[in-house]
N, C-alpha and C positions, 0 to 999 in steps of 0.2 A: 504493500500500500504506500501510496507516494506521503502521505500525513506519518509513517514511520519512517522513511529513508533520514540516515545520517547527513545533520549538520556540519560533522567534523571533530573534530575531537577537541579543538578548540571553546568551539560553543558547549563541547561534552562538561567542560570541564567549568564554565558558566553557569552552566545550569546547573551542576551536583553544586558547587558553591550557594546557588539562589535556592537549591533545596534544602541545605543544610542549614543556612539560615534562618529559611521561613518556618520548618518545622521549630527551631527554636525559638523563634517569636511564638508561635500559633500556641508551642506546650506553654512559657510564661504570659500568655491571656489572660490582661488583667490580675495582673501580679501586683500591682502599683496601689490598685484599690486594695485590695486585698490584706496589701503590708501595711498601710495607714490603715485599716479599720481593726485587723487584731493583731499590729503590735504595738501602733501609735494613738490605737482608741478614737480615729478621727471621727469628724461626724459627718454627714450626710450633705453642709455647703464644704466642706473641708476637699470632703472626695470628689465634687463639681469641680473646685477648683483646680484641681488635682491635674484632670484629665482636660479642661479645656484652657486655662492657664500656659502648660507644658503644651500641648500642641500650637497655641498662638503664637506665643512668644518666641517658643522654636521656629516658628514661620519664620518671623521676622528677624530671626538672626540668621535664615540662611539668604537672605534678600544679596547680598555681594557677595554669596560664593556660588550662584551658579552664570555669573560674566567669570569668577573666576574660574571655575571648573571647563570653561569654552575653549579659553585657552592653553592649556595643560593636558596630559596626557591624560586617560582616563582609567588606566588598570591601574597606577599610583596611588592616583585621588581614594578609586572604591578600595583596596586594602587600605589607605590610611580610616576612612573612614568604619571600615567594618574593627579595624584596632582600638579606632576611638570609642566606637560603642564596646566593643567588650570592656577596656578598661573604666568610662563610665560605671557599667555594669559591677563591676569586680567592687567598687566601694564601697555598693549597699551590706552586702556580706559581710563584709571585713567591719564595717561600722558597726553591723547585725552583732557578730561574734565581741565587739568591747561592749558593746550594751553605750554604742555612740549615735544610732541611728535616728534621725529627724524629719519632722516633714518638710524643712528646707531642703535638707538633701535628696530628698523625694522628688523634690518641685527640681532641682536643679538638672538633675541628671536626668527626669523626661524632657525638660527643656534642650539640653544635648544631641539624646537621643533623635528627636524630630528632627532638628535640624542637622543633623547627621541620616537620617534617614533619606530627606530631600535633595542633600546633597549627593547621596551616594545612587537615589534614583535619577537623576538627571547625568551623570559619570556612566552609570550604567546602558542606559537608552541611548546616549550617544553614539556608547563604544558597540553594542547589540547593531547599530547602525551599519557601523562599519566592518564588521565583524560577519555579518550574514548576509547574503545576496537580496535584492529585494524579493524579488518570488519566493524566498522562502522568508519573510520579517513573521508572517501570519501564521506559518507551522511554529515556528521558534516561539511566540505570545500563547500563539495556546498550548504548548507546555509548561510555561511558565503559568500557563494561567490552571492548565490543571493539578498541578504542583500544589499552588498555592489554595486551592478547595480540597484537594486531599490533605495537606498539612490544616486546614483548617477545621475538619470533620474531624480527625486523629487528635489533634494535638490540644487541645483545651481539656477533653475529658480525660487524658492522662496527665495534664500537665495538675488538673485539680487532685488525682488518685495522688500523686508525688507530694501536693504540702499536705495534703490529710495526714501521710505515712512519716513524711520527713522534714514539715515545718513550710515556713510561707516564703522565705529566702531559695527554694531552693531550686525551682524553676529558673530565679533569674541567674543563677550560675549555669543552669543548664542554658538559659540566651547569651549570654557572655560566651561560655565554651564555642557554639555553635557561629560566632563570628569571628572567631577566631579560626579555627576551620576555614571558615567562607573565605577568610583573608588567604588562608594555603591554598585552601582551591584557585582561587585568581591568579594567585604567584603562580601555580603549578601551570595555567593556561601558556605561559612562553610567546615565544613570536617577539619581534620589533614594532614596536608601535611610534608611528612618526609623530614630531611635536605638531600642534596644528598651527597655524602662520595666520596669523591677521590680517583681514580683506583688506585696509586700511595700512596708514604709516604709523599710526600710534603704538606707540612702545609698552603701556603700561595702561592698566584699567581707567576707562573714563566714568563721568557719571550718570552716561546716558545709558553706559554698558547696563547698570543696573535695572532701566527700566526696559530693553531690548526685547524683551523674551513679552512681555506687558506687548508692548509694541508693535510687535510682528503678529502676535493671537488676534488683537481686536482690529487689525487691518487685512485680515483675511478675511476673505468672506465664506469660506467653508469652516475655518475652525472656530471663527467667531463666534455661532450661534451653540457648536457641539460644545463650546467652552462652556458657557452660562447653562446650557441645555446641565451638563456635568453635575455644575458646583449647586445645580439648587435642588436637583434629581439625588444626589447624594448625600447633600447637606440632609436632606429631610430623612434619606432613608439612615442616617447612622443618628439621627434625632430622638429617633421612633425608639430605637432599641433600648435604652436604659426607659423609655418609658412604658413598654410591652414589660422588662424585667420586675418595673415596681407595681402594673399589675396586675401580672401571672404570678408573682412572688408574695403578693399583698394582700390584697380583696380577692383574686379568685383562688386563695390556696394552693399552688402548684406547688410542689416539693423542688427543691432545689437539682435533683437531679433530671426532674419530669423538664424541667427549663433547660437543663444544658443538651437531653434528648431531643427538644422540639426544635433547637438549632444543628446540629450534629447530624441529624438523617437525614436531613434537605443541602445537604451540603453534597450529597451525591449528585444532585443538579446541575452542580457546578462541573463537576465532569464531565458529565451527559455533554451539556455546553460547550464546553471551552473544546470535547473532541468532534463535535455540530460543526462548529464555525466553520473550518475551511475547506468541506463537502457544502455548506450552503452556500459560502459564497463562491465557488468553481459553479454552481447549479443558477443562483440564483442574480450571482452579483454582488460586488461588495458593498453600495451604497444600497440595496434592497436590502440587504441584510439588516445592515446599520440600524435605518430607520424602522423596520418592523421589531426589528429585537428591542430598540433602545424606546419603541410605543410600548412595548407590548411588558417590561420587565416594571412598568409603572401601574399597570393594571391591577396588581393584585396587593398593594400595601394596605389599600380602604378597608379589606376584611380583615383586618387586625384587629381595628376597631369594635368587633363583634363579639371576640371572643368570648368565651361563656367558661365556667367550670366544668370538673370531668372529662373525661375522653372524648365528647364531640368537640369541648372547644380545643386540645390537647392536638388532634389529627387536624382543627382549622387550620392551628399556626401552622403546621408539619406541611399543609398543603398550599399555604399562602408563601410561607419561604421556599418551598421547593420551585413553585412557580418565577418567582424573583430570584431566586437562585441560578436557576435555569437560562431564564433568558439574559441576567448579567452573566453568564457565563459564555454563554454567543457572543453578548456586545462588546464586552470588556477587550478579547483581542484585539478583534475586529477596527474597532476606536483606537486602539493602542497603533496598530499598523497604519490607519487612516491617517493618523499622526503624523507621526514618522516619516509616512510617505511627501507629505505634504510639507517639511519645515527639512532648508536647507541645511546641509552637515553643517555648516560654520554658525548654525544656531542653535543646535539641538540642547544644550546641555540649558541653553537661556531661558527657553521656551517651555522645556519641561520641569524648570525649576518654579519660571511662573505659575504654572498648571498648578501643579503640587505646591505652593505657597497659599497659593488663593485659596484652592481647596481646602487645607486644612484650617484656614483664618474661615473659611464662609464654614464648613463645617462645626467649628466652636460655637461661631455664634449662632447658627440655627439652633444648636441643640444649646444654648443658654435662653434663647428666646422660647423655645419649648419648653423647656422646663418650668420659666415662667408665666407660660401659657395653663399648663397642667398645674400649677400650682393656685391659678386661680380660679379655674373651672375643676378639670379632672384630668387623668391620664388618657382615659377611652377619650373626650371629647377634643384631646391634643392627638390622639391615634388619628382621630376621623379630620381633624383638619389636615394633617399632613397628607394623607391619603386623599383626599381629594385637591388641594395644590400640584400634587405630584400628576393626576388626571391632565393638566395644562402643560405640563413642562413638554411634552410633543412637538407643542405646535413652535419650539424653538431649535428645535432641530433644523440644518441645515436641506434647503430648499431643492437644489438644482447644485449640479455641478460647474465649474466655472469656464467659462470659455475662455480660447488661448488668450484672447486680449487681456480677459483681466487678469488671468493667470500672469501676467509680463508685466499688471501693474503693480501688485503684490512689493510693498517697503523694501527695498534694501539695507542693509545695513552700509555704514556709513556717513 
């Protein structure tokens, strides 16, 4: 089957790195809450800020390192950063074991994290760039992308069996380990990789570099609308989910494992999907796919809002995630490749660093405005708003494809 055939041993060794990581992300899920609630006794604004706090602020301090990640080699950049998160990582332990551990040092090190995450995904994309043929960018994401749903169906419900058995520190040694690894695997990939050279005479980062990647999104006219289309489609759907947790967990009774089940088995979707994508789109088209996937994986969040107690409402969520599961697991390559295809090499790392800034700054605050929403009404009545906004985000999907002329007007850098 042409969706098996070898990328090369190169990309082999890519991907065993982006596996090894992800699963050890996936096993510490929510490790963070976790540590602040039983062993820093935080409370329930403490752990909000925790988690949206640490993702913003990380935004905004990786805002000058993806102009600098453009110009620099990019297997350097991701092992330095996959060292900086393990060593992050390695503190909380070691604090853990003197009995030093704080919720500053909580707040600091997801702060890190994130923007070490941004930065190493924008390093990454660029170099996947150059690294894979284009006819194949779309095989290479949906492995990645099915990677990343089987490390996420696998790795939460063991990573929770491990602090039950061995305490709340100990998954995040096991994410430390696993980028550490991810840094060998990268070293291990070999090969020369050329500096990249400035379209321009400037020698050294300007301050426009910073907003480039901004720049180039919102003067396009295909990725302009899949961008916002993105950050509000997503924003909503990672909104939802601590608010479904407080209550499946709260008012409707669910047992704490009945909760980690209703997400874990619809996570098989995400396979389904991501091994869909590049039989539909050889069948169907890559911009049909796009748009039908990326309608269609908004359809089903509104029955969240329904849920009931007992095994009817238990098999609702199983069947409302599996459906959004499913079809983000079509779109997700699909968009990633569209990407890519679209955003010239001497921009990639700027452009993917905006993406992933925005996203996680629009992502905090949707679900900080939800929260506030749910705390003034209810959770179900935040479930059913989200779910019906999400109903609208379609029609921001990108229309038509562009014709050569505009394609030739498309911003330069410079």
């Amino acid at each position: 089957m042409a969706g098996r055939r070898s990328l090369g041993r190169r990309f082999g060794w890519l991907w065993t790195a982006y596996a090894i990581s992800m699963f050890g992300t996936r096993l510490a899920f929510d490790a963070f809450p976790l540590i602040a609630i039983l062993v820093l006794h935080a409370d329930a604004t403490q752990v909000a800020v925790l988690a949206a706090a640490g993702l913003a602020v990380g935004a905004v301090a990786a805002i000058p390192l993806g102009p600098w990640v453009e110009f620099r080699r990019k297997r350097p950049v991701m092992v330095g950063m996959d060292l900086l998160r393990c060593a992050a990582l390695l503190t909380i332990p070691a604090a853990y074991a003197f009995d030093l551990l704080s919720f500053g040092q909580l707040l600091v090190v997801s702060v890190v994290i994130a923007a070490a995450d941004i930065t190493f995904g924008a390093a990454s994309g660029a170099y996947l760039k150059a690294l894979v043929p284009p006819e194949d960018l779309l095989v290479a994401h949906g492995r990645f992308e099915s990677t990343a749903w089987t490390a996420t169906m696998l790795g939460p419900p063991l990573g929770g069996a491990a602090v039950g058995v061995f305490g709340p520190v100990v998954t995040v040694v096991a994410d430390a380990v696993s980028y550490l690894l991810s840094a060998l695997g990268i070293r291990a990939i070999g090969g020369k990789e050329p500096r990249p050279v400035r379209s321009d005479a400037a020698p050294r980062m300007r301050g426009r570099d910073l907003l480039e990647g901004w720049r180039f999104i919102l003067g396009h006219p295909e990725l302009r609308p899949l961008f916002f289309n993105n950050l509000l489609v997503n924003g909503l759907i990672m909104a939802a989910t601590p608010l479904l947790a407080v209550l499946m967990l709260g008012p409707l009774g669910f047992a704490p494992w009945q909760y980690a089940l209703a997400f874990a088995v619809p996570c098989v979707g995400g396979l389904i999907g991501s091994r869909l994508a590049r039989r539909l789109v050889a069948r169907f088209g890559q911009r049909r796919v796009l748009l039908t996937a990326g309608a269609l994986r908004v359809c089903w969040p509104l029955g969240l809002a329904f849920v009931r107690p007992g095994v009817s409402g238990l098999v609702l969520v199983m069947v409302v995630e599996f459906g959004l599961i499913t079809c983000s697991g079509v779109f997700a390559p699909v968009v990633a490749t569209y990407r890519l295809e679209r955003t010239p090499a001497d921009r990639v790392a700027r452009t993917l660093s905006a993406w992933s800034i925005t996203g996680k700054t629009t992502t905090a605050t949707i679900t900080a405005l939800w929260g506030v929403l749910a705390g003034f009404t209810s959770p179900r009545v935040a479930l059913a708003a989200a779910g019906l906004l999400m109903l609208a985000t379609p029609m921001l999907m990108p229309r038509r494809e562009r014709t050569k002329t505009e394609a030739a007007q498309v911003p330069s850098v410079g």
